[in-house]
N, C-alpha and C positions, 0 to 999 in steps of 0.2 A: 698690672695695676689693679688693684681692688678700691670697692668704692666703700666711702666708710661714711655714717652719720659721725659727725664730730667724732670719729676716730674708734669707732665700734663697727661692726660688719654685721648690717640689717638682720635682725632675726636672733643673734651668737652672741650671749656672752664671749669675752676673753679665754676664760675658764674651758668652754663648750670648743671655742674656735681651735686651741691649741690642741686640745685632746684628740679632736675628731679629725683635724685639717691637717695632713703631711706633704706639707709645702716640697717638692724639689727645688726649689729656688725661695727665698723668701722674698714674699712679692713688696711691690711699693706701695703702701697704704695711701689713699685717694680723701683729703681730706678739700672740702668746697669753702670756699668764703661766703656765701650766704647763710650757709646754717653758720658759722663760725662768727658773724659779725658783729653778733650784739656781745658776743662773748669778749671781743679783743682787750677793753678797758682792764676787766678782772688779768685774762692772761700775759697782758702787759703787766700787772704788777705780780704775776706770780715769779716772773722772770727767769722761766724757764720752757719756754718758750710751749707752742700747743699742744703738741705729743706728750710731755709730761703731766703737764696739765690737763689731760683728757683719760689719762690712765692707761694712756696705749705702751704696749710692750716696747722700749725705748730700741729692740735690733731690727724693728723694720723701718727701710726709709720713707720720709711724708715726701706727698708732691701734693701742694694749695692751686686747687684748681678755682677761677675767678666766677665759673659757672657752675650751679648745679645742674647735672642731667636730668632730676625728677624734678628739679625746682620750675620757679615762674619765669618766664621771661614776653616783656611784650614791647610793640613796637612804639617807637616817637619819644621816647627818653633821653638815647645817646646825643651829647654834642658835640662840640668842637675840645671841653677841656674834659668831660668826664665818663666813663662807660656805666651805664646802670644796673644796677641785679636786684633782685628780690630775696631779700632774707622774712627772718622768723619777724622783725619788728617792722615789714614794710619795704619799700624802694629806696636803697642807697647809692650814691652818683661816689664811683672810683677815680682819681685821676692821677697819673704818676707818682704824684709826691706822697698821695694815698698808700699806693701799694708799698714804694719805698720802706712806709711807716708798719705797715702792719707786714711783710716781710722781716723786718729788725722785730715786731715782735713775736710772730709766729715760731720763726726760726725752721723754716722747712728746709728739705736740701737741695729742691729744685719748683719750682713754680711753673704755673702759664702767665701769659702775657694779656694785655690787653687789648682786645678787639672790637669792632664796632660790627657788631654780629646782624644788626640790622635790616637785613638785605631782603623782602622776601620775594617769591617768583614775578608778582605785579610790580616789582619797583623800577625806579628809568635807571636808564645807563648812568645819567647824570648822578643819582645817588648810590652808583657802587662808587665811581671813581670818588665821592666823600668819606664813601667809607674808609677805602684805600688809602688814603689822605690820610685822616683821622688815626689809622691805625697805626701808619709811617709814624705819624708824628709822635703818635703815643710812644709809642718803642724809643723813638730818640730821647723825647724827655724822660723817660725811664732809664737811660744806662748812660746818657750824657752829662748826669751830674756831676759833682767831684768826687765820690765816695763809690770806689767798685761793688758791686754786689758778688758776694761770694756764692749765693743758691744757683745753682745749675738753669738757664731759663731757656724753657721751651715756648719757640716763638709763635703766636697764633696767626694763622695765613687763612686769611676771609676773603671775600670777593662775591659774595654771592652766586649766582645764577649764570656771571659770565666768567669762562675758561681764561678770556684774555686777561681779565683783571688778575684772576689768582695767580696766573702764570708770572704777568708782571712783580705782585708781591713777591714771589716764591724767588723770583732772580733778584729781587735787592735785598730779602731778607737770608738768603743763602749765603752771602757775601760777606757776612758780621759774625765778628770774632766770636764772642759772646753766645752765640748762637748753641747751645747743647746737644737741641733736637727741633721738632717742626708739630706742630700741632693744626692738622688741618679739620677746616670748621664745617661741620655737617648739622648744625641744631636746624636747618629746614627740616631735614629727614628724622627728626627724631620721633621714638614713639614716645612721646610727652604733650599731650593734652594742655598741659599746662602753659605750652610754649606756645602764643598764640600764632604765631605765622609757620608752625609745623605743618607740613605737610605729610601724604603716603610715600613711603620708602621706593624710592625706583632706581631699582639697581644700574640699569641703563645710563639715566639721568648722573648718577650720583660717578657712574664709569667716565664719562666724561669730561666732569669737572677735576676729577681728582688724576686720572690716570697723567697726564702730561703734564702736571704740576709736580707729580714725584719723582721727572726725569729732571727738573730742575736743582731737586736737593741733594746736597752731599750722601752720598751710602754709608757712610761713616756716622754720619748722624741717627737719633731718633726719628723718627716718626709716626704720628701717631693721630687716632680720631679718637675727643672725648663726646659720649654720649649716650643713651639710650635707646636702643634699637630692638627691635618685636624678633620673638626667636625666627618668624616668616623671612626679615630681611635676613641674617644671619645664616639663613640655611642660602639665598640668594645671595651668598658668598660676599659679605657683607666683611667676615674677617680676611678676606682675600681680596680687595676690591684696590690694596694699595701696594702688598707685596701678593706674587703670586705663589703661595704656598700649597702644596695638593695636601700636606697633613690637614689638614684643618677637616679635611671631608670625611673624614674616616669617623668622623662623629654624627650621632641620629638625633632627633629631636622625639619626643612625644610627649602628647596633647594628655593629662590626666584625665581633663573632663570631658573625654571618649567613654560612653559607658560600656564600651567592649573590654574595656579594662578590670569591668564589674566582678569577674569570675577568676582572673589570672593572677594566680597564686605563684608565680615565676620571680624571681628578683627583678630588682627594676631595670639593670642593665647584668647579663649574665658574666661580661670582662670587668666588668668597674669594681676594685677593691673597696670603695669607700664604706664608711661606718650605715649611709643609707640601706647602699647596693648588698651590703653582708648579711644585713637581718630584716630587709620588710622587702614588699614584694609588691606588683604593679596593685593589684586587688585593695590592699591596703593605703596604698596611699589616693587610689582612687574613692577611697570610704573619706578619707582626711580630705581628701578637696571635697568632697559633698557637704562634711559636717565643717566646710572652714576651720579645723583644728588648728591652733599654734603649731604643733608638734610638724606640721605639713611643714612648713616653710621654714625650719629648722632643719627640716633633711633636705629638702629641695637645695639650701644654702648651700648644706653642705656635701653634696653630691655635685652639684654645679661647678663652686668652687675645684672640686678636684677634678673634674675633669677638664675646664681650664687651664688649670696646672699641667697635666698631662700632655694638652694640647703644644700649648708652648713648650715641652720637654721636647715634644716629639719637633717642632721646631728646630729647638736648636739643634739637634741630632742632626737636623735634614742639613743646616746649615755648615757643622761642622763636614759633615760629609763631603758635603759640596766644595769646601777648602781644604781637606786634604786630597781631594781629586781634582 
């Protein structure tokens, strides 16, 4: 999944992204209902739903995710009928028949659900089990109306700080038809500043919560963490923390604003084909992170991105492997 501002990929033109970006898979484009919200009136009468109407290339598929990962989120908003997010015009209160509405006009092909993401490390037991509560309940009035939802929904499994709650979520929402895939909630650990009960990323911590929650879900299903996490957790197998994959290591990190970098005239990664990796070099792009250039974060994009792609190539590889053996 790639993450997109209303349906453009930070940094890339359209133009830029196809030229330079050679997808082995084309991924799911990651569109947020926060930055999306004040838009729905207009996209509701475009009536063709947000993807067209954002300009995005109509062969990859959207997932409308209810949170943004760079966005705001703060506590004491969520209640009993509606979840809160921060968009471009402010705090807006989501409740079932909400989402209902702006799924009929987004038109994505799969969604997350909504959750009472509230939870942070000082709150009582008494307010996970509300949470837990809250989010059962949201989910029923969500697909218990008369009208099937055809989008694919990925269900959000929250619980905060305590194992038992999420475990308990994880076996009643494991159990519904409906269910496409599992979205479990880490916005404590994010690295977003923005999100006021975020916390430091602790792999430990975060092994804990999640790992005996994912014996609860079907393997057949998706699974997955949305959010924004510092390259630090990620290298503390941050993309390994839910399935254990050893591909994922075979990738390095580096720091540009290392001035050791100042003099090294080498490509930025010597295996990586990407349009970055083929023509500039550590030296250079450590000149671009000094002088903040545009141009930085244009190759950064697009190096990233491919080697993500890569990553998951090498995934599925590993997986089919694993099935014909």
């Amino acid at each position: 999944m790639v993450y997109t501002r209303i349906g453009h990929i930070p940094h890339l033109t359209w133009d830029v992204a196809q030229k330079f970006l050679k997808f082995s898979q084309e991924p799911i484009l990651q569109f947020t209902l926060p930055l999306s919200f004040d838009d729905l009136p207009s996209v509701e009468q475009f009536g063709q739903g947000i993807s067209r109407f954002s300009g995005t290339p109509t062969k990859f598929p959207i997932h409308l995710s209810l949170v943004d990962p760079l966005g705001s989120l703060e506590s004491g908003y969520n209640n009993n009928k509606s979840m809160a997010i921060w968009g471009l015009g402010g705090r807006r209160s989501i409740t079932p028949e909400n989402l209902r509405d702006i799924l009929s006009t987004c038109m994505p092909h799969s969604f997350s659900t909504l959750i009472d993401y509230d939870t942070p490390k000082d709150c009582h037991n008494k307010r996970i089990t509300k949470s837990v509560f809250r989010t059962t309940s949201w989910n029923d009035s969500t697909f218990n109306a008369n009208e099937s939802l055809k989008e694919s929904a990925i269900l959000g499994l929250c619980g905060g700080f305590s194992t038992f709650h999420r475990i308990q979520l994880a076996k009643t929402f494991s159990e519904k038809s409906y269910a496409s895939g599992f979205s479990l909630d880490l916005l404590s650990f994010s690295n977003n500043k923005k999100i006021k009960f975020a916390q430091e990323f602790d792999e430990i911590e975060v092994s804990k919560l999640i790992s005996p929650v994912i014996s609860e879900l079907p393997e057949s299903k998706l699974r997955m963490v949305e959010g924004s996490f510092t390259p630090m957790a990620e290298e503390k197998k941050a993309f390994r923390i839910a399935d254990d994959f050893p591909k994922s290591l075979d990738f390095t990190i580096i720091d540009l604003n290392d001035s050791r970098y100042a003099d090294d005239f080498t490509p930025i990664f010597e295996e990586c084909k990407c349009y970055a990796c083929s023509n500039y070099t550590k030296g250079y792009l450590q000149h671009l992170t000094n002088t903040k250039e545009m141009l930085l974060y244009i190759l950064l994009v697009i190096h990233n991105l491919t080697e993500f792609d890569r990553m998951f190539q090498l995934i599925r590889n590993y997986l089919l492997e694993c099935k014909n053996n």
